[in-house]
C-alpha positions in Angstrom: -12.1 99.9 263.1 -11.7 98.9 266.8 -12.1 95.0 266.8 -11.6 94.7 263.3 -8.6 96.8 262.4 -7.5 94.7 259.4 -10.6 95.9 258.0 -10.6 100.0 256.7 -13.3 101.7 255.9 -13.4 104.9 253.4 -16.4 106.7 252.2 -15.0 108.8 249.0 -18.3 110.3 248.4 -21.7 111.5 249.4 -25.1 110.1 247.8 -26.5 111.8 245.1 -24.7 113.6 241.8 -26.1 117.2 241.4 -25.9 118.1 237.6 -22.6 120.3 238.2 -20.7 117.4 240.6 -21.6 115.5 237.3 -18.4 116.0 235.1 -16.2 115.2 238.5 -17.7 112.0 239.1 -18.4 110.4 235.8 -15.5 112.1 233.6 -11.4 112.3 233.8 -11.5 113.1 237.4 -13.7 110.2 238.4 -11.7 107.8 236.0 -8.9 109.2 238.0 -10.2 108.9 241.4 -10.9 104.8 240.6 -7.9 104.2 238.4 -6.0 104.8 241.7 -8.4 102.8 243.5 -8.2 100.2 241.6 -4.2 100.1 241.1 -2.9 101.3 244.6 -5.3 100.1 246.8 -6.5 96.8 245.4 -2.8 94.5 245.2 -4.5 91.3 246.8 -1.8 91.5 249.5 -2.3 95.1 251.4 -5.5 95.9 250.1 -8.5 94.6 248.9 -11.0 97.0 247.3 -14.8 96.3 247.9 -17.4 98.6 246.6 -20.7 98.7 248.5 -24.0 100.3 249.0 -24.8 101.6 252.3 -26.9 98.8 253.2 -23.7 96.5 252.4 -21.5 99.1 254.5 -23.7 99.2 257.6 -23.8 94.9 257.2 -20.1 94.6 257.2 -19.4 96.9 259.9 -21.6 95.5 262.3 -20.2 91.6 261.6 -16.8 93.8 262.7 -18.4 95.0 265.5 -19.5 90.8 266.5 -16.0 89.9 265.9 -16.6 88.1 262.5 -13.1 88.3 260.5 -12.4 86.6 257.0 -13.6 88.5 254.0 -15.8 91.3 254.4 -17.6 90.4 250.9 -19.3 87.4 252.7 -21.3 90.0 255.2 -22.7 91.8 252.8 -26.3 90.8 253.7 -25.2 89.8 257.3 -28.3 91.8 258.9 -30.0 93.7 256.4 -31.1 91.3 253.2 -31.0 93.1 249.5 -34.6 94.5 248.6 -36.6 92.3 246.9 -36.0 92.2 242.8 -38.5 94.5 241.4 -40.2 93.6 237.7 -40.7 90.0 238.4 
């Protein structure tokens, strides 16, 4: 990302799961997909893996955009707060 290039961003998949995307997302080949994930691209020196919603996505990438370095997990809610808790 331009002002922000220690910081890489990588959708791996859309939203939703359609009944026959099921098997590829939630059996062998998902396990798969986030085994690597997890291994390759999480070592605490190269790469550290966050998963986020899009709200979280769109927060970290505009405290890139302001210049804000540091770990991205701390701009999670950096302009867009979670919903409120539901069930209270």
């Amino acid at each position: 990302m331009e002002g922000r290039p220690d910081w890489v961003f990588v959708k791996i998949y859309t939203h939703g799961a359609p009944e026959h995307e099921a098997a590829s997302l939630l059996g062998e080949p998902g396990r798969v997909l986030h085994g690597e994930l997890t291994t390759r691209y999480n070592d605490g020196v190269h790469w550290k893996l966050h998963y986020v919603t899009a709200r979280e996505m769109y927060n970290i990438a505009m405290a890139a955009v302001e210049g804000h370095s540091g770990d991205p997990h701390a701009f999670r809610a950096f302009r867009l707060p979670p919903p409120p808790a539901q069930g209270k």
